[in-house]
Structure formats: structure tokens, C-alpha cells
N, C-alpha and C positions, 0 to 999 in steps of 0.2 A: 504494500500500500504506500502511495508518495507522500510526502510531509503533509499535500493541504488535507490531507484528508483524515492525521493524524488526531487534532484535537476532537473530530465530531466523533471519531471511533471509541477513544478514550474515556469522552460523555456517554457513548450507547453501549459501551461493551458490559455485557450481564449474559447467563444462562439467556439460551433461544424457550423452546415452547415448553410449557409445561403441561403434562398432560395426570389428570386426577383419580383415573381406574386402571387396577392392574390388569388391565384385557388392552389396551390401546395398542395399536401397533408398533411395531417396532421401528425404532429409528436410534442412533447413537451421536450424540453432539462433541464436535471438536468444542476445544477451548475457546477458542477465539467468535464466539456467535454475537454477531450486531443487537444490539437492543435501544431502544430509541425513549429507555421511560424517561421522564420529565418529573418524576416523582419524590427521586433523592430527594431525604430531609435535609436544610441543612444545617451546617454543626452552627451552636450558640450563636461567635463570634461572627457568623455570616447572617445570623437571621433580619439584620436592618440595612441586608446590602439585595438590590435586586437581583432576582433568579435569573440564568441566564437559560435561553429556550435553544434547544438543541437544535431544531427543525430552523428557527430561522436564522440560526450560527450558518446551517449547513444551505439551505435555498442564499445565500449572502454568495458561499464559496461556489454555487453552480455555475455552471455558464447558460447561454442561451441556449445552445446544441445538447446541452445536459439537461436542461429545464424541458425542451421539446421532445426529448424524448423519453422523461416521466408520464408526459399523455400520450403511449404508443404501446397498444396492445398487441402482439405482432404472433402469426402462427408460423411455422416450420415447416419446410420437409421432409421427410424420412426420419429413421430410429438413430442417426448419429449429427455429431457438432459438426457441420458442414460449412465451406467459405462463406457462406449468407449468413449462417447463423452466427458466425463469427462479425461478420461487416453490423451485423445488427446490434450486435454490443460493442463493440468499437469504434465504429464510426457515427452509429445512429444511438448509442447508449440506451437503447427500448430500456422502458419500466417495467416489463413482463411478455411474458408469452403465455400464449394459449395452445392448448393441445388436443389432435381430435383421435382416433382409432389409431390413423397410420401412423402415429409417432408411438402407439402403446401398444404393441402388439403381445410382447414377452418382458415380461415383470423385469430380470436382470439388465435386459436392452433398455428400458423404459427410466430405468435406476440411474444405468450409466448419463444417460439422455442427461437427465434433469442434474445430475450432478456435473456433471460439465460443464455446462452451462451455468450453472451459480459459480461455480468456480472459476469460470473465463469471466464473471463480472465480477467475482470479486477482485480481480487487478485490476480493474477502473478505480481512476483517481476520486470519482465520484463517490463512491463507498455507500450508495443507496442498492440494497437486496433490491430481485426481481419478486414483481408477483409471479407464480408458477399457476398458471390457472386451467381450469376444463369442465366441460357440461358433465356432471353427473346430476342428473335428475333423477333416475333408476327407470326401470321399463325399456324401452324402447328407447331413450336417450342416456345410450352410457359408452365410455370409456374405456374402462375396465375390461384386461386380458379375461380371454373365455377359462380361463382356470379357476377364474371366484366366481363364486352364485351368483346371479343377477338379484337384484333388490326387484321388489315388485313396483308396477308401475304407481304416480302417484294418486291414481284414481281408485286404487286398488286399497292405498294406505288410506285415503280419505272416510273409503267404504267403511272402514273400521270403525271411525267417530273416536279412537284411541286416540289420544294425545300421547301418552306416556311413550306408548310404541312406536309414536311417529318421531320423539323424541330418541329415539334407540337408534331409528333408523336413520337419523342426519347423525345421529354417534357412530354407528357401523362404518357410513360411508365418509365421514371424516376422519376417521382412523384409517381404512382404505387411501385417500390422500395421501395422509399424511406420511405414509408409510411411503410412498414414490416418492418423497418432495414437494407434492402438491399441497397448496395455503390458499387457494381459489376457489369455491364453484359458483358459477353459475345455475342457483340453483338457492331456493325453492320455486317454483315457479309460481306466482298469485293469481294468473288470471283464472276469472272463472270462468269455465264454459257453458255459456248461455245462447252457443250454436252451435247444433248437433253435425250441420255439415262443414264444421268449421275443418278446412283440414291440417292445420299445424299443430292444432291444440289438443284436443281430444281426451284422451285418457293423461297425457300429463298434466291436467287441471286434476288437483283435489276434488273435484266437482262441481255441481250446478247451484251447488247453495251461497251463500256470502259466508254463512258460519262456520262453515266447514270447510272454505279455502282459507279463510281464517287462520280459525284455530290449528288447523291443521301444519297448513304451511308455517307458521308461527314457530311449532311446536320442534319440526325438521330443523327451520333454522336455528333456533337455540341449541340444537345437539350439534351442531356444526361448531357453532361458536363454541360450545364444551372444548371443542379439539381443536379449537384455534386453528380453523379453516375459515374463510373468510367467506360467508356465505353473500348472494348477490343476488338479491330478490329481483322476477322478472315478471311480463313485460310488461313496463310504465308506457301510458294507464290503462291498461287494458286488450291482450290480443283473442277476447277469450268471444266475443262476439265478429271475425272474420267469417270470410268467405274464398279470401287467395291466402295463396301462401307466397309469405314476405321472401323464403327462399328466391324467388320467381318473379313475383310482381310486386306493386304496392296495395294492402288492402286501404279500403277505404270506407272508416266507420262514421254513419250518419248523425249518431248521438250528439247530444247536445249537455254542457255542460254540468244541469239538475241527474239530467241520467245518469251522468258519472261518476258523482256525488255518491247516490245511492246506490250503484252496485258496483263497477268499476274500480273504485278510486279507495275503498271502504279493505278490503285485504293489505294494501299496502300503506293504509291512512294508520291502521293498527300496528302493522310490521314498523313502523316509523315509529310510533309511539312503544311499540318493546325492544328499541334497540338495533333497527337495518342497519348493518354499516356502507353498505352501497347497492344502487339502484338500477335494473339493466334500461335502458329506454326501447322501446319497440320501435319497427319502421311500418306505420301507421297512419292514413290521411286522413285527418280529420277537419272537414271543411266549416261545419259549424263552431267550432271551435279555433281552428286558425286556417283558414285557405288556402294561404299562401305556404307553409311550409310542414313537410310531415313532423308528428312527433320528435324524430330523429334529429332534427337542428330547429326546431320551433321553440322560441325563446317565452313563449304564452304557456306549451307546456312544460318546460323545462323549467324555467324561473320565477315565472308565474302560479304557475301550479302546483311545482314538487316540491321546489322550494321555498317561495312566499307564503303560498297557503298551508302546504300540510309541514313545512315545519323541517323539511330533509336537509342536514346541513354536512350529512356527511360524501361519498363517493357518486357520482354518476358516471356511467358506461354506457357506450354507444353498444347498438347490436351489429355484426357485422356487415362493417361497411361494405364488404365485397358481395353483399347481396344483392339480387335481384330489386328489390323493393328501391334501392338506393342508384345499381348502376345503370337500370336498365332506364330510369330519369334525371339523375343528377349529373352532375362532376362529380366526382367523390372527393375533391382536396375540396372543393368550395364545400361540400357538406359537411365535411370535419372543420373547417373553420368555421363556421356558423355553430356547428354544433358547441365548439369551446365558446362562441361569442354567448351561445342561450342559457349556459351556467354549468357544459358538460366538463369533466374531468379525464374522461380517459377512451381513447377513440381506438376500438377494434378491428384492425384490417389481420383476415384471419386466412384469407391465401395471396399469394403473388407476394416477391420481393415487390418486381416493382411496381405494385399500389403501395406498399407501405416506402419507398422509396418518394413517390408522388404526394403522398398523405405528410409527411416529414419534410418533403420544399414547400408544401402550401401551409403549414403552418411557420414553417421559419420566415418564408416570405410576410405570413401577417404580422408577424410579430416585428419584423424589422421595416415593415411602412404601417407599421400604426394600428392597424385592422387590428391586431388582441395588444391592447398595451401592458407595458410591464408591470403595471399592478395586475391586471387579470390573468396575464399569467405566473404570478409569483402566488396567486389566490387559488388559483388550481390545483396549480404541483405543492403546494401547502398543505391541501386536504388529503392529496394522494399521499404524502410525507408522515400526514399523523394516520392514517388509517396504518401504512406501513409501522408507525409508531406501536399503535395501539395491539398489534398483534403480534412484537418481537420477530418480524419477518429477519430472518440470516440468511445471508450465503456462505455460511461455516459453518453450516451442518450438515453431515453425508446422511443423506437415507441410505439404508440396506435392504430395502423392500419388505413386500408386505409377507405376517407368517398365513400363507394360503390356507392350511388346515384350521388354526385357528380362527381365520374369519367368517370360512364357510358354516366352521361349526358355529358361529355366533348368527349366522345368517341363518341358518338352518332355527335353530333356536326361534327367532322371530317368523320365518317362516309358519310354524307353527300355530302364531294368534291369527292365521287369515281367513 
């Protein structure tokens, strides 16, 4: 690590995750794990001196090219650290990557993966941990090598009306993470589906109710957070009443703001009120509500919405800009700048170098004539900083992968209450 980066390591350095059940999966911490707490007491003769804040010691020491690429969610190819994946931490400093099947095929390949890569970022002078993130949803939306159980889908867990068990099951599959190196999901999902021929949604809605997307999803996400997985409640505000899939197209919901109040906006109004630490945004047209721009960089939903009225003051994340919904009518760099201009934090290009090559000059471009000014973006990577904060994210800790028998037998175990 180079000197600038010495002081902010010196302040964050403590134990990485700490996990509370002797079932958790296994992982084993080097010494040297980043920790970002702000909490240190301090001694007597300092208590009428001001505390000094680590996050903005360290956003102080970033650069511009290090700041932009705090808001860059960036996916891979293949099972190994490859020249892109390398140009993506060294020259573009990405905040995280995302991972889908073909990067996770065989647990030991998937282990090396992820530790590579923390490891090629921890020689950045910048000395900010990647997010490690991926969709596990269970069902039909998952990750996870065909060697572990599959979790049932969340329509499945909803059926239950269990809380407790739905509370086991963001425990199971956080331990699953965490045991790769993963500290991301994507996942619970809130919308509820209140269109039967919806076809993205389906069975990974909890269901048709409001109370039992709720509670339910609520319930996942706090087990997640048990395991200091960062869970990332999805799609704001609402993809649970489509008819296209944002894969493909852009859906385009009629609703009017009263509507979204009362069933929409109502899972995620609670998830906010028990603790979301970040929100995915859906790519969503909603003309009654703003015309001109979809949810995805609409600054009415985005800062109007999520965060003036219901109060969200922690992460936002775009859905992949490489979508349908986004390429097949945008620019995609105009979209991710508009999207940081509406109050977003962290913008998902989740295939091609070069979109995320393109997404990384259109934002360096706004930034250097004015479009995001340097408060709004030191307001950004600030949020992105303490979330990072808040959950001792390292890149000095090796996972050893997950114990397969162990988890299935814990899978199996829950399988049982279905």
C-alpha cells in the first residue's frame, strides 16, 4: 500500500466480519482487514478536540478517476482475472463487480475469482474494498454452483407466512456468500405481483399481498444483514404490475402516484423504515408520474420520491444499464449521468468492457464540465464510503469456500417447513 493511503488504513484497520452462529460458513481473515468504524472512543485528553471522520480524510485523498469509479458496478468474463478485469481496477478503479453463472461455475474457481480480485485492488493506492456483489434471490434467480440445494423460490417462502424461516433463509444464503467472498445481493426482491402475466416477476415476488411482501421480504433481508451481506432491496417503485420485460424493452406503468402510495411504494416504505441499506431502481416508464424520463434516471423518482419523501438516505443502484429497457432507447452514458444527477449512487453496467469503458468517459466528462459538480459527486461516493463503512467490507480477507455438506444439510433442514 503507498504512503497516501497509509493514514486512512491505520484509522480503518480492525477484524473484517463478524459472524454470530457457529453454522456460518466458513471463511478465514488475514490480519490486515480494512474496517472503516468511526466509533473509536476517545481517550480523556482528546474528548474537547474534534473527531476526525475517516470517510472524509479519505474522499479528501481520492482523485477524480478514483471518485468515478466508486459509482461503477462493473460485470466480468469468465472464471479467471483476465487483462479487462485487471484495466478495470487499475485504470478505471471500479467500486465492485457483479457476478452472474459464468463466472460461478465450481466453488474452488469461483474462490480463486473473487480473491484475486480483492487482492489486485488491494495494491490500489486508493485502499477502498470492492463491493463483491450477485443476484441471489433463490428459485429461478440464482448463482450458486449446482453442488448446493437450491433455496426455494420467493413465492414459495412467502406461501409460508413464516417470518422466522424466511429469516433463516437470507441467513443460509448469506453464509453461502459469504463463504465465496461475496458482501452483495441483490436481493430481496419487494415488488409485489399484482400481474399474473407479468413476465419478469412472477414467483420471485413474495406474493400478491402488501403484507406478505412485506413482512416477508423484511424478514430475508434482516438475515442477510445477520451475515453482513449487504442486502439490496429491488425494484424501486415497483416492477410487480409489468407486462414487458425490462430484459428487452421498457415497461410502461400507467399508475398514478395515490396508486403507488398504497401498494407499490408500501414494501419498500417499511424496508426503509427497518433499516434498507441500498435500493435497486427498476427500468420502468412511468408517464403519469414523470414523462419524460424512466425511473432509471428520473430525478421525480429518484429524489423526489425515495429520497425526499420516504426518507432513503442510504445507497441507490441502477438496474443494468446494459438492458434492453435502457439500450434499446437511450444513450446509456447520458443515462448514467442523469441517473447520478437524480440522486443515484452507483450505476450497473453488467456486460461489455466497452459500455462500462463508455459509462466511465460520460461520467468523467460530466464531472469535468460541470454536469455532476464536485459536491454531488463527493455526496455520492460519500454514501457509497459509509455503506462500505458500515459493513467492514476488506480486501484482506481470503475466503476458502463454502462447506457444501454443511449447507445443504442446513438447506435441507429448512426445506422441511415447506
Amino acid at each position: 500500500m503507498r504512503l497516501r493511503s497509509l493514514t486512512f488504513l491505520m484509522v480503518l484497520l480492525l477484524t473484517g466480519c463478524v459472524f454470530t452462529e457457529q453454522d456460518t460458513a466458513r471463511n478465514t481473515a488475514k490480519d490486515h482487514n480494512i474496517n472503516y468504524n468511526t466509533d473509536t472512543p476517545s481517550s480523556p485528553t482528546e474528548s474537547n478536540q474534534p473527531q476526525k471522520d475517516p470517510i472524509q480524510d479519505k474522499l479528501k485523498e481520492l482523485s477524480v478517476s478514483e471518485k468515478v469509479g466508486q459509482l461503477i458496478m462493473a460485470g466480468i468474463d469468465g472464471t479467471e482475472v483476465d487483462e479487462a478485469a485487471k484495466e478495470l481496477i487499475r485504470s478505471y478503479n471500479v467500486g465492485g463487480f457483479i457476478f452472474y453463472s459464468t463466472n460461478i461455475k465450481k466453488e474452488n474457481e469461483a474462490v480463486q475469482l473473487l480473491n484475486d480480485l480483492k487482492q489486485l485492488n488491494a495494491q490500489q493506492k486508493s485502499g477502498v474494498p470492492l463491493f463483491m456483489s450477485v443476484d441471489e434471490e433463490g428459485g429461478k434467480v440464482s448463482r450458486m454452483p449446482s453442488t448446493l440445494k437450491k433455496i426455494p423460490s420467493a413465492k414459495k417462502v412467502g406461501d409460508t407466512k413464516n417470518e422466522q424461516l424466511a429469516t433463516q433463509i437470507g441467513k443460509v444464503i448469506g453464509d453461502q456468500l459469504q463463504s465465496f467472498g461475496l458482501n452483495m445481493d441483490y436481493a430481496p426482491v419487494l415488488d409485489v405481483n399484482s400481474n399474473p402475466k407479468n413476465p419478469v416477476i412472477g414467483d420471485r415476488a413474495y406474493g400478491n399481498e402488501i403484507n406478505i411482501v412485506s413482512q416477508m421480504g423484511i424478514a430475508v433481508m434482516k438475515g442477510l444483514q445477520q451475515r453482513n451481506v449487504i442486502p439490496v432491496v429491488k425494484h424501486f417503485p415497483g416492477h410487480g404490475d409489468t407486462s414487458v420485460d425490462s430484459h428487452i424493452g421498457l415497461p410502461i406503468v400507467k399508475h398514478n402516484i395515490e396508486r403507488l402510495r398504497q401498494l407499490e411504494l408500501v414494501p419498500f416504505k417499511q424496508a426503509i423504515a427497518k433499516g434498507a441499506d441500498a435500493v435497486m431502481i427498476a427500468h420502468i416508464l412511468m408517464p403519469q408520474i414523470d414523462n419524460s424520463a424512466p425511473a432509471s434516471f428520473s430525478s421525480i423518482i429518484i429524489h423526489d420520491l425515495l429520497r425526499a419523501e420516504l426518507g432513503f438516505t442510504g445507497v441507490v443502484i441502477s438496474d443494468d444499464m446494459t438492458m434492453g429497457a435502457i439500450t434499446e432507447h437511450y444513450d446509456m452514458g447520458e443515462a448514467t449521468v442523469k441517473f447520478i444527477q437524480a440522486g443515484g449512487n452507483v450505476v450497473l453496467i453488467g456486460h461489455g468492457m466497452e459500455n462500462i469503458q463508455s459509462v466511465a468517459k460520460a461520467l468523467t466528462d460530466a464531472v469535468q464540465q460541470g454536469e455532476i459538480t464536485p459536491k454531488m459527486l463527493d455526496e455520492r461516493v460519500t454514501q457509497v464510503l459509509q455503506l462500505k463503512q458500515k459493513y467492514k467490507l476488506t480486501d484482506h480477507q481470503q475466503a476458502i469456500g463454502p462447506d457444501v455438506k454443511q449447507i445443504n444439510e442446513r438447506i435441507a433442514e429448512l426445506l422441511k417447513q415447506f
